[in-house]
N, C-alpha and C positions, 0 to 999 in steps of 0.2 A: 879606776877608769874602766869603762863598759869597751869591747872589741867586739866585732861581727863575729857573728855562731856561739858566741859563749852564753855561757844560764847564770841567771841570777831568780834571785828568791825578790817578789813585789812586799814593801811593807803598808798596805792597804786592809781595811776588812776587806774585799772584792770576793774572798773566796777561792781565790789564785792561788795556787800553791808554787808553781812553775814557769817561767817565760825564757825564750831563747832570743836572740837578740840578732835581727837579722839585715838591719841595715842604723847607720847612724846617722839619724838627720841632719843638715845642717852644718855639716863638721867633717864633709866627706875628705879633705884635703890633710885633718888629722889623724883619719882612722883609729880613733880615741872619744870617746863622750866623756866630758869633766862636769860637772855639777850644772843645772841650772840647763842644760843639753834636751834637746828630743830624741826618741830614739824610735824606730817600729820593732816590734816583737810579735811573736807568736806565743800563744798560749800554748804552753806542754801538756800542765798536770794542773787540777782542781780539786775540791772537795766534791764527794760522790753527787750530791743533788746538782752539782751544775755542769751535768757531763757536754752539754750542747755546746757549751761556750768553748772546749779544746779545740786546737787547729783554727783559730779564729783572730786574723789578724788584727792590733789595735796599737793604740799610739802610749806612749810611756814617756814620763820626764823623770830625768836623775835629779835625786834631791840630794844624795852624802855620795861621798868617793873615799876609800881610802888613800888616794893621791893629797901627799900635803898643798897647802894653798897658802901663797902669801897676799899678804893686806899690803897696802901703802904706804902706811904708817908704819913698818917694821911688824904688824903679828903675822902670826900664823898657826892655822888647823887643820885639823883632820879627825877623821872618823873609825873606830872601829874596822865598819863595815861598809858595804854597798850595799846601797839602797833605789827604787827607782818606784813610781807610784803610774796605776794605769790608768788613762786618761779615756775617756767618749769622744763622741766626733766634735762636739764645740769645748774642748778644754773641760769640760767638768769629771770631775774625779769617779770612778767605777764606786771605789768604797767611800763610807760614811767617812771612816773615822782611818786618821795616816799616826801609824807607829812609831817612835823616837825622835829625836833631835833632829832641826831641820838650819841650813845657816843661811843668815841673812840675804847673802846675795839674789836669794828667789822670792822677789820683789813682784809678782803678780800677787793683788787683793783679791780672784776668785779663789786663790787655793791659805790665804791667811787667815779664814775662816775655820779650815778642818784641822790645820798643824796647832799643836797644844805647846811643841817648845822651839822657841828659834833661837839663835844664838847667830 
């Protein structure tokens, strides 16, 4: 689960190496983002050719949580790691291409295009 002020690593190509996590959309009453959440962030740290973009606020959706998840049906998962992917002003993804496993509940078809595994 994502908290205000903490860093997490984006699994996107974008280039982003760094983001700090400065408010949780949508979910203020939780003070927690769970999967499938928006979040705003700030860019930290990048790779050297895209130094312009640090300090540059932008929008992020959580796609994995370490926090277990139960189904209705009796399953449940969880992930590894956290993960969150950076988002443009109409919803379209920074990077081409989005890293690891992604789980069904994130049911928007602009972004079932870039993810290679859902579960």
């Amino acid at each position: 689960m994502f908290q205000k002020n903490s860093y997490s690593y984006p699994t996107d190509s974008s280039g982003v190496l760094l983001v700090r996590i400065i408010e949780t959309r949508k979910v203020s009453f939780l003070r927690h983002a769970k999967t499938t959440k928006f979040l705003k962030v700030v860019i930290k740290n990048t790779k050297p050719e895209l130094i312009k973009r640090r300090r540059k606020k932008v929008r992020a959706l959580v796609i994995r949580t370490k926090h277990l998840e139960k189904k209705l049906f009796g399953c449940y998962f969880f992930f590894i790691d956290n993960a969150l992917i950076l988002l443009k002003k109409r919803l379209n993804t920074i990077g081409k291409d989005l890293y690891g496993p992604v789980s069904k509940s994130l049911k928007i078809k602009k972004f079932r295009v870039a993810f290679r595994c859902i579960f």
